[in-house]
N, C-alpha and C positions, 0 to 999 in steps of 0.2 A: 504494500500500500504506500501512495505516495504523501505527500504533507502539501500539497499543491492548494493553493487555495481557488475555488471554481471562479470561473470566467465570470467579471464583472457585466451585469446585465446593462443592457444596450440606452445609451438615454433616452429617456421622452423628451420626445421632443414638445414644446410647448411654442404654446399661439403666442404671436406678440400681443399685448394685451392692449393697447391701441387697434391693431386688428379686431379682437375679441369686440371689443366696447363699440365698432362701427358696426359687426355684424349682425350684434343684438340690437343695435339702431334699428339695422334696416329690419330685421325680424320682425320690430313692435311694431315697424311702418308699414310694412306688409301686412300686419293684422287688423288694420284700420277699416280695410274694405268688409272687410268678412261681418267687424261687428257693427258698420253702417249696416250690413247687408240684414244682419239680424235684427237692428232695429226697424227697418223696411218692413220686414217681413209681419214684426208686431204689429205696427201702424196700420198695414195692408192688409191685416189678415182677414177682413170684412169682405172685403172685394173678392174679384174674379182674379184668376191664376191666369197673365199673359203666357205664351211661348216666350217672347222677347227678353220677358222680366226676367223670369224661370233661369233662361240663359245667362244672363246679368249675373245674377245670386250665384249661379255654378262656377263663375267664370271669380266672381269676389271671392268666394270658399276654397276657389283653389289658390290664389293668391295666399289666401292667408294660413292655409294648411303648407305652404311654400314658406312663407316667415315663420311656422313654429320647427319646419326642420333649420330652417337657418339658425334661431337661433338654439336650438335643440345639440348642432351641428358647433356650433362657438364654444360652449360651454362643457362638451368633453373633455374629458381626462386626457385623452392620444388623437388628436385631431389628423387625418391622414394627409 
């Protein structure tokens, strides 16, 4: 047996945190649509269901399912 001490594991790397703090920006600002889109929805919910609107709503949801991986994506531990 040898007295070797094991291979020092590899560094993480870490996000500049200037980086970080922009990404969670945009993240929250990409979430802005989604929860206009929600409140639309309450306001609206009396009314008739456009196609157009419909579309609208899908298109802000995805947006802002876009800013919770951004900032979901900042805030890891090993950012690839």
């Amino acid at each position: 047996m040898s007295d070797q001490a094991p291979p020092p594991l590899p560094s993480q790397r870490r996000m500049d945190p200037v980086l970080m703090v922009l990404l969670i920006l945009g993240g929250i600002i990409l979430l802005l649509p989604g929860l206009c889109s929600l409140a639309a929805i309450v306001i609206l919910a009396g009314g008739g269901l456009d196609g157009r609107l419909l579309l609208l709503w899908l298109f802000c949801f995805a947006l802002s399912a876009w800013g919770i991986w951004l900032i979901r994506w900042a805030v890891r531990k090993d950012p690839v």
